[in-house]
C-alpha positions as CSV (number, residue, x, y, z in Angstrom):
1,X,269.1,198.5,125.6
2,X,265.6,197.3,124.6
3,X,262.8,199.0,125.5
4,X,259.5,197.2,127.0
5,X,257.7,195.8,124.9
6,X,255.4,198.3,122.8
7,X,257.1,201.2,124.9
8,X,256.7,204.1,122.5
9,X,259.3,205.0,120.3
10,X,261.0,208.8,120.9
11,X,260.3,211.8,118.8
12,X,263.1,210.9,116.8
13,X,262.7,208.0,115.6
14,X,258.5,209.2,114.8
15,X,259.7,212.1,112.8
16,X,261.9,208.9,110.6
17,X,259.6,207.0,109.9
18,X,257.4,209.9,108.8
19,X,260.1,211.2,106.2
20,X,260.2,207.3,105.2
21,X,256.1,207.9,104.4
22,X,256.9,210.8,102.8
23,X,259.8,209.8,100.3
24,X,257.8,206.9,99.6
25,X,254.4,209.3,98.5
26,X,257.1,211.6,96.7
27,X,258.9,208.3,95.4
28,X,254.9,207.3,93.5
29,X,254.4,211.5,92.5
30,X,258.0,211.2,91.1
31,X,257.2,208.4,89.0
32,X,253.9,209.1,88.0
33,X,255.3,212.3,86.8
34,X,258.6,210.9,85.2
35,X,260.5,213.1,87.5
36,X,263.7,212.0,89.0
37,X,261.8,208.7,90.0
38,X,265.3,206.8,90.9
39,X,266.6,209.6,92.1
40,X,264.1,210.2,94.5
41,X,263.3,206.8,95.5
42,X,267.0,206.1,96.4
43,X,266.3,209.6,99.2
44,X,263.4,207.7,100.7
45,X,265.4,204.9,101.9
46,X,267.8,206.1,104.6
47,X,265.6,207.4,107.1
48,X,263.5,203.7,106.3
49,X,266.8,202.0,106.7
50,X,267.0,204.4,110.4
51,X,263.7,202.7,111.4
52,X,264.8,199.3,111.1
53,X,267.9,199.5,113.2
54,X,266.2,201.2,116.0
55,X,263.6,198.5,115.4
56,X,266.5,195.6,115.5
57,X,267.5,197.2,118.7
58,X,265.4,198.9,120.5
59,X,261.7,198.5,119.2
60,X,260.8,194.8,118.0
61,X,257.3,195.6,117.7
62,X,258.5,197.9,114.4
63,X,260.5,195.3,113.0
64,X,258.0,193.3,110.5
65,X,256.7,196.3,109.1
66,X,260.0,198.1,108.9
67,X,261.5,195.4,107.4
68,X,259.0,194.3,104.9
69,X,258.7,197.9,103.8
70,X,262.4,198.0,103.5
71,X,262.7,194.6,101.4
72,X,259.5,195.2,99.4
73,X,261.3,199.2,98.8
74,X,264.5,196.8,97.5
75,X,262.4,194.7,94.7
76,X,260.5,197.8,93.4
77,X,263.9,199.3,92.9
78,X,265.0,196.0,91.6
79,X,262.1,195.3,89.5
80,X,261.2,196.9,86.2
81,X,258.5,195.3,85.0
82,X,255.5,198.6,84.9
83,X,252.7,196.2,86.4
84,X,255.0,194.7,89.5
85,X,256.6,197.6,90.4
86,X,254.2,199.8,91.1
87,X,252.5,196.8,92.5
88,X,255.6,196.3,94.7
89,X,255.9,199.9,95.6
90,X,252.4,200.2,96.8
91,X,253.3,197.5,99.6
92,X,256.2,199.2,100.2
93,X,254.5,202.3,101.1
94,X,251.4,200.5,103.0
95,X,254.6,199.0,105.0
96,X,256.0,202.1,105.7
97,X,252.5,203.6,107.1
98,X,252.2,200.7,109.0
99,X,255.4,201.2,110.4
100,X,255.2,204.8,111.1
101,X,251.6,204.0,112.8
102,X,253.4,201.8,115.1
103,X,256.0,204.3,116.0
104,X,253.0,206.4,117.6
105,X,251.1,203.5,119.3
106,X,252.5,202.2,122.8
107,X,253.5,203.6,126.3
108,X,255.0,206.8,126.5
109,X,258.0,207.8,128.7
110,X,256.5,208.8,132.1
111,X,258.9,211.1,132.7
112,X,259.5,214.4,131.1
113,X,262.4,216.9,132.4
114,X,262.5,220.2,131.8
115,X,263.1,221.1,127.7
116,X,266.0,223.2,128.7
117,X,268.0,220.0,130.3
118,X,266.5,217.5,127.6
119,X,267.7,220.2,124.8
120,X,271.6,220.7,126.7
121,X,271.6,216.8,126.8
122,X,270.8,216.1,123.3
123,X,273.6,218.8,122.0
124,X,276.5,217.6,124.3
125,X,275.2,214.0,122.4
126,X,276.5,215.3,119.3
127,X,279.7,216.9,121.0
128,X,280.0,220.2,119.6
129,X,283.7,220.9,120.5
130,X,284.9,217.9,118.7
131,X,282.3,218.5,115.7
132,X,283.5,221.9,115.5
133,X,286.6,221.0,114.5
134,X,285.5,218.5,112.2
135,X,284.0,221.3,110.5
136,X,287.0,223.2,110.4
137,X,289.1,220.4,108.6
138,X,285.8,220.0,106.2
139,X,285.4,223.4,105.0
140,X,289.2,223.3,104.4
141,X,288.8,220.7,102.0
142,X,285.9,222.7,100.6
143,X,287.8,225.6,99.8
144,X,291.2,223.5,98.8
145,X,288.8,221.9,96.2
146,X,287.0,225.1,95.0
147,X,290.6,226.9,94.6
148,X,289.0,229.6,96.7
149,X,285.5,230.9,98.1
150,X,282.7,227.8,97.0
151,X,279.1,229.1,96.6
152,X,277.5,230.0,99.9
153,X,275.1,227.7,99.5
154,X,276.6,224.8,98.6
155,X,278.9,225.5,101.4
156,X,276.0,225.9,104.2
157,X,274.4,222.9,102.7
158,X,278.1,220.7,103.0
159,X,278.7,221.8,106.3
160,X,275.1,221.1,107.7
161,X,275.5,217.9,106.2
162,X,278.9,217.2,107.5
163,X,277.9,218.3,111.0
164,X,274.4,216.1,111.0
165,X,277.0,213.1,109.8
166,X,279.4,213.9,112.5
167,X,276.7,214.7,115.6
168,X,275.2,211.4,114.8
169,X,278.5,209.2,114.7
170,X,278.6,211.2,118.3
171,X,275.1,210.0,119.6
172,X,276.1,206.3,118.8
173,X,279.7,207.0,120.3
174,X,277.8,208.0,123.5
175,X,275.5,204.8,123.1
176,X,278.0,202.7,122.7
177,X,281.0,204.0,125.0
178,X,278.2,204.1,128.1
179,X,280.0,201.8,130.6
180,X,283.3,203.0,129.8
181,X,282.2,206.6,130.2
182,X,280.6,205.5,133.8
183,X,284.4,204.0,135.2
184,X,286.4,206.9,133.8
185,X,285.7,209.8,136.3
186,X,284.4,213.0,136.3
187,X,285.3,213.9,132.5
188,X,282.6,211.5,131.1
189,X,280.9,209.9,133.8
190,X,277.4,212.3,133.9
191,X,277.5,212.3,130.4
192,X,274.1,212.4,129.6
193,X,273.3,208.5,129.1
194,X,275.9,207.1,130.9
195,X,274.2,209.2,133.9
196,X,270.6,207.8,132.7
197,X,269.6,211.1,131.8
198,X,269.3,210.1,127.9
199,X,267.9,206.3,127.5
200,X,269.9,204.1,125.5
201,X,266.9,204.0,123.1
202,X,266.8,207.7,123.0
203,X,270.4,208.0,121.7
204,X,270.2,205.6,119.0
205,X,267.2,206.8,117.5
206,X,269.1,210.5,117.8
207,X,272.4,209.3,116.0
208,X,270.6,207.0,113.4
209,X,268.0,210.0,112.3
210,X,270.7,212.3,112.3
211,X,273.1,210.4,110.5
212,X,270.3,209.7,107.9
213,X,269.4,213.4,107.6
214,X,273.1,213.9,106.7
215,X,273.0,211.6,103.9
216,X,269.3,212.7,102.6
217,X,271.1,216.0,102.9
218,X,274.3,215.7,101.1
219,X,272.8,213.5,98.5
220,X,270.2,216.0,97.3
221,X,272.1,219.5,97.8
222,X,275.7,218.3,97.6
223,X,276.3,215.4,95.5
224,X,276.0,211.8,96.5
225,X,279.7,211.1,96.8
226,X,279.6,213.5,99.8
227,X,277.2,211.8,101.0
228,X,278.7,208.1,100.5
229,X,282.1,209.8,102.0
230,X,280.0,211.0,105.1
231,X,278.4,207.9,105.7
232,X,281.3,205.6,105.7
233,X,283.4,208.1,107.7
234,X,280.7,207.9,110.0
235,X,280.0,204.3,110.4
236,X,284.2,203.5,110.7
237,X,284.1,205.7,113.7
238,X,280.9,203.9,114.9
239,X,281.3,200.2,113.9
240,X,285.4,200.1,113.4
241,X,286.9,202.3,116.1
242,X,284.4,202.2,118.9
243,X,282.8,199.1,118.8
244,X,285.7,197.3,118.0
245,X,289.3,198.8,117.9
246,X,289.1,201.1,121.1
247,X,288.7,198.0,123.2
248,X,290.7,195.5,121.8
249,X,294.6,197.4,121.0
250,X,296.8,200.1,121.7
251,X,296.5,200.8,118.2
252,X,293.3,201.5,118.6
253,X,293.5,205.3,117.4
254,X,296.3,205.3,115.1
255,X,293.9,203.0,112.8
256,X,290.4,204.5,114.0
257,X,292.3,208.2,113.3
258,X,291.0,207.5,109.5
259,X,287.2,208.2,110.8
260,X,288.8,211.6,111.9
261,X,290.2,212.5,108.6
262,X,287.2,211.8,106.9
263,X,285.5,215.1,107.0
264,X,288.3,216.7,104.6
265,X,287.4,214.5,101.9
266,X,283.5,215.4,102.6
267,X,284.4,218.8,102.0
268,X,286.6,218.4,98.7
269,X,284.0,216.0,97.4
270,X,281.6,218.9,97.5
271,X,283.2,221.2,96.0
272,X,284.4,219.0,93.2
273,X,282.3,216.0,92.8
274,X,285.4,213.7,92.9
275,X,289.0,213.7,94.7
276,X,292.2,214.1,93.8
277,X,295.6,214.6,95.5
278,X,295.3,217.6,97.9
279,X,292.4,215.7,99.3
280,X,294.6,212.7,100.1
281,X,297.1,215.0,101.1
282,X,294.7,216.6,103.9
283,X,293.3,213.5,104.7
284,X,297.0,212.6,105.9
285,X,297.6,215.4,107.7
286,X,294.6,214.5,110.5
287,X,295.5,210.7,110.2
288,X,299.3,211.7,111.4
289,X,298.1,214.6,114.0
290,X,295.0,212.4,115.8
291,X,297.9,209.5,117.4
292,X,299.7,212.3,119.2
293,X,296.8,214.5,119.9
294,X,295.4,211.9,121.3
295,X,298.1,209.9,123.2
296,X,298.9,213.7,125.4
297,X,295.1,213.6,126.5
298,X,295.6,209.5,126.8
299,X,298.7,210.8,129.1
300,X,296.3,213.4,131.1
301,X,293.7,209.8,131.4
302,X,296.2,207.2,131.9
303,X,294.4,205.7,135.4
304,X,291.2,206.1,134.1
305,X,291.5,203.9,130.9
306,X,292.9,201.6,133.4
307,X,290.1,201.4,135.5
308,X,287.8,201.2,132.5
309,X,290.4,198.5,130.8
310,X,290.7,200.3,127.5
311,X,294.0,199.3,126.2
312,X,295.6,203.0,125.5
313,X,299.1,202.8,124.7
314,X,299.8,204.6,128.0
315,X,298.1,201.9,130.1
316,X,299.8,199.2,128.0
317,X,303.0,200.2,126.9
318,X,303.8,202.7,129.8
319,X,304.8,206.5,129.6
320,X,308.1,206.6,128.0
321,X,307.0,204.8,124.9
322,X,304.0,206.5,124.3
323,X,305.9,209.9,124.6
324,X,308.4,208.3,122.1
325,X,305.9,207.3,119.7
326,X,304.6,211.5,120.2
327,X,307.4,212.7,119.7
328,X,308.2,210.0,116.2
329,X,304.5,210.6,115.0
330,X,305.1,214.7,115.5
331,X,308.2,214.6,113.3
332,X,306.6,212.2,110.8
333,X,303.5,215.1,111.0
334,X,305.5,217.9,110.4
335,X,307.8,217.2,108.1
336,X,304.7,216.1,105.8
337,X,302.8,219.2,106.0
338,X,306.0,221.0,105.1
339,X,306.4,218.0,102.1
340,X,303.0,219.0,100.4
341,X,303.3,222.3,101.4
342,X,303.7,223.0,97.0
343,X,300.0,221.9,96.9
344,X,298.4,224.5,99.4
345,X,300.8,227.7,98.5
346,X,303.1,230.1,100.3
347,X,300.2,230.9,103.5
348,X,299.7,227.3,104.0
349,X,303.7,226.6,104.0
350,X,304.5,229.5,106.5
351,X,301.7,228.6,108.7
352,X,303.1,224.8,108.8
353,X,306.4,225.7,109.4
354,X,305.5,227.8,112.4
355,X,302.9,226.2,113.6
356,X,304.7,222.7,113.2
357,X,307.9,223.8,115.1
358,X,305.7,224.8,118.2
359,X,304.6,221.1,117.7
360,X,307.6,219.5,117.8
361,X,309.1,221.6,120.9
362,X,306.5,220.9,122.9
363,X,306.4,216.7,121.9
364,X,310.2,217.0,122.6
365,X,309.7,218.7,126.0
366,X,307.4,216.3,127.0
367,X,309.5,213.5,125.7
368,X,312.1,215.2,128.1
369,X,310.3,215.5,131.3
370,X,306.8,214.1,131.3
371,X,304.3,216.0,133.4
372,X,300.8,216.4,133.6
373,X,300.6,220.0,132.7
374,X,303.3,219.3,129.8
375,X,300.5,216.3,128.2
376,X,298.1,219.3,128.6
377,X,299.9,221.6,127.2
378,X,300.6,219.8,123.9
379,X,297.0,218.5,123.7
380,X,295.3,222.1,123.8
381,X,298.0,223.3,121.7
382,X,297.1,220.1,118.8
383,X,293.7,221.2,119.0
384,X,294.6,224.8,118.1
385,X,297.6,223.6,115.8
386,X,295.1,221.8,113.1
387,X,292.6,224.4,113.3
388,X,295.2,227.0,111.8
389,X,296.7,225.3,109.7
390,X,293.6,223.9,107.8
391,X,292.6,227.7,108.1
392,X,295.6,228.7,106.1
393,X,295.4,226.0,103.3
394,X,291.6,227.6,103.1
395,X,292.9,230.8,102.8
396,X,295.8,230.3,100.5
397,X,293.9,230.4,97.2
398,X,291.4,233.2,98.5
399,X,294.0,235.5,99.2
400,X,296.9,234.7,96.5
């Protein structure tokens, strides 16, 4: 995935390292003036912290000035001595221009598509279907912890947030996933930089500025335990579930499903600042749903996770256990969402009662007589059973 040396780093990762230069200048104005120095100064260091990842990567000939300005950021913060801290942040923020310099110097990309294909590329990067529903379960939690409508624009601000979090986690899931998604057919093999369309370089600087945006986001608008909640959703689904746990067991999605259920939490943390039980309690409800959702699509992809050798319960266990463990983890599903139903109110219960027994008849139907159009069935039908349900706990205490 590295670049040539002194190849020119992508628009991306420029317009990082310029929000680096510009937290650090507000970081000195904030602490000239007495303002929220800390505050601020804790803002200016994820897109910094963006810059020398990419730099690790992708672009070595950013590393010594990203990561001086990065450590030299760490002992002004540290330091509190007047004389060597602002002696310390002063280096810090020469670093940083340094670094953002760099990011500007070098070869460009010779090749330029047209904007409309680059732009179409960059948003099926963040997977907007998937993120979508994300947001869904997130402004759930939102409303759940607000006990009705939250401010609108708190609300725009959480769900920007969330979705920056969750289209960056995306962008790395593309990186990373990039020879798998080349073996597995049709579905994900001209994805855009599995089918060289995006460079690897390109994608990472996309999911690291976006994730850091979400955090810079969340932390100022929101509240930083959003934020935190957002990040370490993000980099479980990253760094946990595909790096590591898609491609080593069959369990692989039953323990990643936790990045899934993050978003929930994102969204109760905003409202409240904190989380309590109903948070959990959503949190749950996507860790139970994502093994069966997932395991009818895994159904629908069964040769191509063969061909790629990612160990889905289907390739590895074969078809009559994973539709056992549908139908056990549909049961187990249900019959929670109808065990908290106390928490959510009387909308939330009738939709899980309704919604769930659809669930179950079509996990036992497939359990019955597996098929290709029954997996399909019952995945489309997951998709559309989690949406309305997190739509009536929203709506519960709005409307009663």
């Amino acid at each position: 995935m590295r670049s040539r040396p002194h190849s020119r780093p992508g628009p991306w990762l420029q317009l990082a390292a310029l929000a680096a230069v510009a937290g650090g200048l507000l970081a000195v104005v904030s602490g000239t003036l007495g303002l929220g120095h800390e505050y601020v100064s804790a803002l200016a260091a994820p897109p910094l912290v963006a810059v020398v990842v990419a730099a690790w990567i992708a672009h070595r000939q950013l590393l010594v000035p990203a990561s001086g300005a990065l450590t030299l950021f760490g002992l002004a913060a540290a330091v509190t001595l007047p004389g060597l801290h602002v002696a310390l942040a002063s280096l810090a923020l020469a670093a940083t221009l340094v670094s953002a310099a760099q990011c500007f110097r070098g070869t460009p990309v010779s090749s330029r598509p047209p904007f409309s294909t680059v732009l179409r590329d960059y948003v099926t990067l963040t997977k907007p279907r998937i993120m979508s529903l994300l947001l869904v379960t997130g402004a759930a939690g939102m409303f759940v912890g607000a006990e009705g409508a939250p401010p609108l624009g708190l609300f725009a601000a959480a769900m920007v947030g969330l979705g920056l979090a969750c289209g960056g986690a995306s962008a790395l899931n593309h990186l990373l996933d990039r020879d798998i998604d080349r073996l597995m057919g049709k579905r994900t093999e001209k994805r855009p930089v599995a089918a060289g369309r995006v460079p690897p370089a390109r994608a990472l600087e996309f999911g690291l500025v976006l994730s850091a945006l979400s955090f810079v986001l969340l932390a100022s608008v929101v509240n930083v335990f959003a934020a935190a909640l957002a990040l370490v959703g993000n980099l479980f689904y990253v760094l946990v579930y595909t790096r590591w746990l898609k491609r080593t067991t069959s369990q692989n999605i039953v323990i990643g499903g936790a990045a899934g259920a993050v978003p929930p939490l994102v969204g109760y943390a905003a409202a409240t600042g904190n989380l309590a039980l109903p948070a959990l309690w959503l949190f749950l409800i996507v860790f139970l749903w994502t093994p069966p959702h997932f395991w009818a699509l895994a159904l629908l992809l069964k040769e191509s996770y063969a061909v790629a050798k990612v160990p889905m319960l289907p390739v590895v266990r074969g078809e009559s256990e994973t539709t056992r463990q549908i139908v056990i983890y549909s049961v187990v599903l249900v019959a929670f969402t109808l065990a908290v139903g106390n928490w959510f109110g009387p909308v939330y219960v009738g939709a899980a009662a309704v919604l769930g027994g659809a669930f179950l008849w079509l996990a036992w139907r497939l359990r019955r007589q597996p098929s290709r159009r029954r997996a399909g069935l019952l995945f489309h039908y997951s998709l559309l059973y989690l949406a309305l349900l997190f739509v009536a706990a929203a709506v519960n205490p709005v409307v009663l």
